[in-house]
N, C-alpha and C positions, 0 to 999 in steps of 0.2 A: 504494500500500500504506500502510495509514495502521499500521504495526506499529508499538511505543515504540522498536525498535532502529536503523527505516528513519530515524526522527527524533528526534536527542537532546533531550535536556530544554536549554536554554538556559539553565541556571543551574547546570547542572553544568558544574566548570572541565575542561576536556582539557589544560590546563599543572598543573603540580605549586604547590603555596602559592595566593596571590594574583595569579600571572602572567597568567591569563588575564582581561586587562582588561574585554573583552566582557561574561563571565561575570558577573563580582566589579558592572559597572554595572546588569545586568540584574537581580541582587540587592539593589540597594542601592534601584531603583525600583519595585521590586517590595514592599520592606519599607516603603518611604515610601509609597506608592500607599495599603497595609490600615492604616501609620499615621495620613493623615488618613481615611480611610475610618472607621476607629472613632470619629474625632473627638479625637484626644488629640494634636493640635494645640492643643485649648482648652485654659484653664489651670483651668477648674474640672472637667475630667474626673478622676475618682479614679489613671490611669495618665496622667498627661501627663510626656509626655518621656522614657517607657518604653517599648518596642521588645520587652520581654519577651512570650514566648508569642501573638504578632501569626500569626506562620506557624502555627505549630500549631492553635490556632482556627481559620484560615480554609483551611488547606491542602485540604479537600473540599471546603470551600465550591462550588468550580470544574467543570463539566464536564470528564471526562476525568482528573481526580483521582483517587489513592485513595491513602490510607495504612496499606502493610503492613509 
């Protein structure tokens, strides 16, 4: 069954705060992954070193995506 409920999302925490270490890693390589990916590792990108709106631009980007 490929339903969204048979399989959680892996970046949503199931512990309360930042307990769920899992979680909180798969976030953090997920945010670094679309930050070189745009290239704002370089220092002459207009956003280098900025992490602002990286998910929200690319959150469709993805098969199986959608934001409602």
């Amino acid at each position: 069954m490929s339903d969204v409920t048979s399989r959680p999302d892996p970046m949503i925490p199931c512990k309360p705060g930042a307990e769920d270490l899992t979680a909180m890693n798969n976030r953090n390589t997920w945010m670094t992954m679309l930050y070189m990916l745009e290239g704002r590792d370089n220092r002459d990108h207009p956003k280098c070193g900025l992490y602002t709106g990286l998910h929200k631009k690319h959150f469709s980007t993805f098969p199986g995506t959608d934001e409602n």
